[in-house]
N, C-alpha and C positions, 0 to 999 in steps of 0.2 A: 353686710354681715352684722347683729346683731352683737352688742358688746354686755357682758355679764361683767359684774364687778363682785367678787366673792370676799366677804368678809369675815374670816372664821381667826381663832389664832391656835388652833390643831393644824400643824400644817400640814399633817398625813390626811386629815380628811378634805383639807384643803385645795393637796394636792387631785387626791383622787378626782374631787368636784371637777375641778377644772379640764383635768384627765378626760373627763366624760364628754363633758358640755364641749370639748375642741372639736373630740369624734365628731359631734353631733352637727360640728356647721357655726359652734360660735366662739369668739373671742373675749376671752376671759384676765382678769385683772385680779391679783389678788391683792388681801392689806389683809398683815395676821395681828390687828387689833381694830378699834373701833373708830381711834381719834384720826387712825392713818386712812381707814375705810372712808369719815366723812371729806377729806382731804383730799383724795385721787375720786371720788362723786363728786364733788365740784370742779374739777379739773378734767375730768374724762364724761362727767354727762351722761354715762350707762346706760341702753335703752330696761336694763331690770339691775337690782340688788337683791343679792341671796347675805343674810347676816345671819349669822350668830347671836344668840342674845347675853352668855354666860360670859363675859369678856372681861381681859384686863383693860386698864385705862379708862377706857369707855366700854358701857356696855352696850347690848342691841336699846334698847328704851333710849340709852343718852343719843345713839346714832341717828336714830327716827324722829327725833325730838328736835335734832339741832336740823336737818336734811331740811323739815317742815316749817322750817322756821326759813330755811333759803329759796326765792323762787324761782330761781335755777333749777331748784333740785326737788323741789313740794310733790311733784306730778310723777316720777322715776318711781314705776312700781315696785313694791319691796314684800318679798319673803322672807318670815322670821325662821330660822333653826334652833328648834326647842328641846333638849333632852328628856325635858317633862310633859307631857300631857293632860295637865290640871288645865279646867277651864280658865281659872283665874288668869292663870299668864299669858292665856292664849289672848283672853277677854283683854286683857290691858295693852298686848300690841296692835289689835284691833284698833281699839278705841285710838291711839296712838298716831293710828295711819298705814298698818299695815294691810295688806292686799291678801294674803293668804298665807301658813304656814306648814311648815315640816318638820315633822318628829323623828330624832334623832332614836333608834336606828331606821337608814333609812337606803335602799337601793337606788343603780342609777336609773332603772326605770322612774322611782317614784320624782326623783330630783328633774328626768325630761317632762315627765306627764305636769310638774308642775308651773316649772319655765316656761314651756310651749302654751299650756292653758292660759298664765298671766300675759304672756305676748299676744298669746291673740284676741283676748278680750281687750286690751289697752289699742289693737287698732278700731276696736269698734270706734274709740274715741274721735280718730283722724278721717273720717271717709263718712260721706254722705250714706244715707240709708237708700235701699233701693224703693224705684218706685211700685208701687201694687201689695200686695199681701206679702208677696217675696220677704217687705219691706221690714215688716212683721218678722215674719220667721226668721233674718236673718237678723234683728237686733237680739231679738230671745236665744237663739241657736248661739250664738255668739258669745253671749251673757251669761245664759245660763244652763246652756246644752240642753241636752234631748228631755229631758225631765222638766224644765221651765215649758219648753215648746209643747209638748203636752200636756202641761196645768192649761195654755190658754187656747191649744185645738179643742178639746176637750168642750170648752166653754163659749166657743168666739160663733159668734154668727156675723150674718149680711143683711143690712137693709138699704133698700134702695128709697131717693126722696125724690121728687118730681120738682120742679122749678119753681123758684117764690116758696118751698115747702120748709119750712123752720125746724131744723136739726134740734137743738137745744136753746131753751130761752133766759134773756138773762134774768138772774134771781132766782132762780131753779136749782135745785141741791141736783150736784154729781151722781150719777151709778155707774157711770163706765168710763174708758176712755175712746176715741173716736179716730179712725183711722179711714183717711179716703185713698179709694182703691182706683176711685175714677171720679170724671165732674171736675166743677168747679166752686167753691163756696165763698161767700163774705160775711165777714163777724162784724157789728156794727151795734151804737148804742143809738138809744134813744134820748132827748128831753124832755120837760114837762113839754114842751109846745110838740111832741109828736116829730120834730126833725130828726131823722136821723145823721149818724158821721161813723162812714166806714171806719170802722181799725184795723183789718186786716182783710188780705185776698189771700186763699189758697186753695191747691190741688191736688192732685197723685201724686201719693208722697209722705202727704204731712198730718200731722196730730192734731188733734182738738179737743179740748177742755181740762190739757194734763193742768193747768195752774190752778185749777179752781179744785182739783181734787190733791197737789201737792200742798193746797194752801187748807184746805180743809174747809173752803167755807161756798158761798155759792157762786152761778157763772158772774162774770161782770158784765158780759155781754151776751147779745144773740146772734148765733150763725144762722143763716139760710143758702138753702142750694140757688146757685147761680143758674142752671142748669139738671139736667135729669146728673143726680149721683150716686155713689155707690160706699158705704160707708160700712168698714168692719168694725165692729161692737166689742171694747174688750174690757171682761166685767172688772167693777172699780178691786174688788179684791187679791183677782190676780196681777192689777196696776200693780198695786200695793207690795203683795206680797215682791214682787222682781225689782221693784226700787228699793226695799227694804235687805234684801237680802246680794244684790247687785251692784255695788260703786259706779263702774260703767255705767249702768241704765241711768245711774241718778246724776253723773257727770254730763250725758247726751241730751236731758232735760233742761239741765242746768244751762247748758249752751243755747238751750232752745230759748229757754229765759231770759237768759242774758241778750240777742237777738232780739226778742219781741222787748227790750226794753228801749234799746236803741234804735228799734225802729219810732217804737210809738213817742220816744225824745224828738228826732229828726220832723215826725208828721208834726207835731204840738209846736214845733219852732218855723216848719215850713205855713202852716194855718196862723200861727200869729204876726209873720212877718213878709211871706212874700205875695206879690203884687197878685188879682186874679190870671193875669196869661201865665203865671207861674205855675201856680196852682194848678191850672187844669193841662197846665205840659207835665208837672209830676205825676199827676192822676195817669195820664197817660201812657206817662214812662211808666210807672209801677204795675199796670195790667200789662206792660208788650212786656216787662222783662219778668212779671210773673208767669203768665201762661203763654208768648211767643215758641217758647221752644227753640229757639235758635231759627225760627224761619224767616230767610229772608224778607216774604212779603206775608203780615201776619194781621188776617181782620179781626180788629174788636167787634165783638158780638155784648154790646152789655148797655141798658137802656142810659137813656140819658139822666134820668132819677139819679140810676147806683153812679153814673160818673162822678155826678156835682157832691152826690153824698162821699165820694172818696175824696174830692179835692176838697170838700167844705166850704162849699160855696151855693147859693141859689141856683136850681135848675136854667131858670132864664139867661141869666150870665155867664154857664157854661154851655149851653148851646150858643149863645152869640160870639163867646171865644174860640168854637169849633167853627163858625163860619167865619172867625180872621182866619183860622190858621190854616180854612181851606183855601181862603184869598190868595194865602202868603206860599201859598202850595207846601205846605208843610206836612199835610195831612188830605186827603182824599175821602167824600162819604159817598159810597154806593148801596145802594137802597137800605138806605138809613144804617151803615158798618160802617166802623171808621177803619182806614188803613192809615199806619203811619209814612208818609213818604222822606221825613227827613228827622232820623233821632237824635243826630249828633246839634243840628240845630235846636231842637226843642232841648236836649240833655246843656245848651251851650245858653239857654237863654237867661236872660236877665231882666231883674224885676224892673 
C-alpha cells in the first residue's frame, strides 16, 4: 500500500484529502503545519508528499528546501497545493524540486488524477525498460503520456545496419537519439596508431549517443553493428523536448550515466592493472553476461580483433590466452565460436 503524507494546516481540507486518498487504496499521514510535515517524511519515508505552500511555522518552500537537502528524503516525489495560480509561485516550487502542482480549488478527482500520474511515473524510475520499441513507448507513455508518444511516433523511423556497418562516428555532431530494437553493437575509440579499445557492448534494449547530445557537444566515440541491426531513430528535438519537460526521463539517463561511468572506471583500472589472462576472462565475462541471455550454453560469435580490442590487449596474445584457457578446459572453440565452459572459474581468476 502506498503511503501519502498530507501536509496542509486546514484540517477540513485536510481531512477530506485523506478522506479520499483511504477510498482510493492508500494510507495517508497527516502533519497540520510544515516543520511537523518535514518531521514524520523523515520518519515514515512516504512513497509521494501532497504540501501546502501557505503555512504556519514552516512554509511549502521552507519544507522542500529542508527534504532536499536530506537524502533520505531528496528523491520522495512532492505536490505543491497552491491557492494562487501566478506563474511565479508555481515557477519557484518548480525550480525548488517540486514534481507537479494543484490549485486550490480543487476536487477529488483532480487530487487522484494527480497522485496516481506522480506514482506512476516515479516507477519508471525503479524497473528496467522493456526490450524492442515497446521500450520506447513505454518510457514516453510513462513520462509523458499519449501526447509525448505522439510528438515521437509521429517522427521516429527504422534503420537497419549490416555488420562492420558504422552507426555514428566519433567527432560527429548529434541529430538523434538511437535505440536498438535488435542486433548487437560496440562503441569503441580509436588512437593516432589506428588501434582501436572497445568501451562498450550493447543490445535490445539500450540507447545510444543520449551523452553527446545531453552534453551538447560531439560523439566521443564510434558504434558499429556487431552484427545485422535494427536501430530506432528519435529525432535530437523530441530527445530534448521530453528530457526538458520530464524529470523522470532525465533521472533514467542520469542513471544511465552514472553506469556508463562506472563501468568505463572498472575497465580503465582492469587495463591498467590486471594480468593479460585477466583481461581476456573479463572480455569474456563482459560479452556472456551482456548478450548470454541467461543461456545455459551461450556461443560467442565476435572475431578475434573486437575480443582483444575489448580486453586491450594485442590480437596475438588473446588468441594465445583462448588456447590456455581451451587447455585448462575453461572454454571450448568450435569452428572458430568460443563457448564458455567454466564462469565461475574464469569470474574466480587471478592476476
Amino acid at each position: 500500500m502506498k503511503v501519502i503524507l498530507l501536509i496542509e494546516d486546514n484540517m477540513e481540507i485536510c481531512e477530506n484529502m485523506s478522506e479520499i486518498l483511504e477510498l482510493s487504496g492508500y494510507k495517508t499521514i497527516i502533519a497540520e503545519d510544515g516543520k511537523k510535515g518535514v518531521a514524520l517524511a523523515i520518519q515514515h519515508k512516504p512513497d509521494l508528499i501532497v504540501c501546502d505552500i501557505m503555512m504556519p511555522v514552516l512554509d511549502g518552500y521552507g519544507v522542500i528546501h529542508m527534504l532536499q537537502k536530506n537524502i533520505e528524503t531528496r528523491n520522495i516525489p512532492f505536490i505543491f497545493i497552491t491557492a494562487k495560480a501566478e506563474r511565479a509561485e508555481i515557477r519557484k516550487g518548480m525550480e525548488l524540486g517540486a514534481d507537479d502542482y494543484i490549485t486550490k480549488p480543487f476536487n477529488g478527482t483532480e487530487l487522484l488524477n494527480a497522485v496516481e500520474s506522480r506514482l506512476r511515473k516515479t516507477e519508471l524510475i525503479k524497473k528496467d525498460l522493456a526490450a524492442g520499441l515497446e521500450g520506447i513507448n513505454e518510457l514516453v507513455e510513462t513520462a509523458g503520456g499519449k501526447d509525448a508518444l505522439r510528438i515521437f511516433a509521429n517522427d521516429r523511423s527504422i534503420s537497419n545496419f549490416r555488420k562492420k556497418q558504422v552507426i555514428y562516428a566519433e567527432e560527429s555532431h548529434p541529430h538523434r537519439l538511437y535505440y536498438i530494437t535488435q542486433g548487437k553493437v560496440k562503441a569503441y575509440k580509436t588512437n593516432d596508431d589506428g588501434k582501436e579499445l572497445v568501451t562498450g557492448l550493447y543490445s535490445a534494449g539500450d540507447f545510444l549517443g543520449y551523452v553527446a547530445l545531453l552534453e551538447g557537444g560531439t560523439y566521443k566515440e564510434t558504434t558499429e553493428a556487431l552484427e545485422e541491426t535494427t536501430v530506432a531513430l528519435i529525432p535530437k528535438d523530441d530527445f530534448e523536448y521530453l528530457i526538458n519537460n520530464n524529470r523522470e526521463v532525465m533521472k533514467k539517463f542520469i542513471q544511465l550515466l552514472a553506469n556508463n561511468v562506472s563501468e568505463r572506471e572498472q575497465q580503465l583500472l582492469n587495463l591498467a592493472y590486471n594480468s593479460l589472462r585477466k583481461k581476456v576472462a573479463d572480455a569474456l565475462l563482459a560479452i556472456h553476461s551482456k548478450y548470454s541471455g541467461g543461456k545455459a550454453e551461450f556461443v560467442i560469435d565476435i572475431s578475434r580483433e573486437n575480443l582483444a580490442n575489448v580486453a586491450g590487449t594485442a590480437k596475438e596474445s588473446a588468441i594465445r590466452t583462448l588456447s590456455d584457457f581451451k587447455e585448462e578446459k575453461l572454454i571450448d572453440i568450435r569452428q572458430g565460436e568460443i563457448v564458455i565452459l567454466d564462469v565461475k572459474k574464469l569470474q574466480n581468476m587471478f592476476n
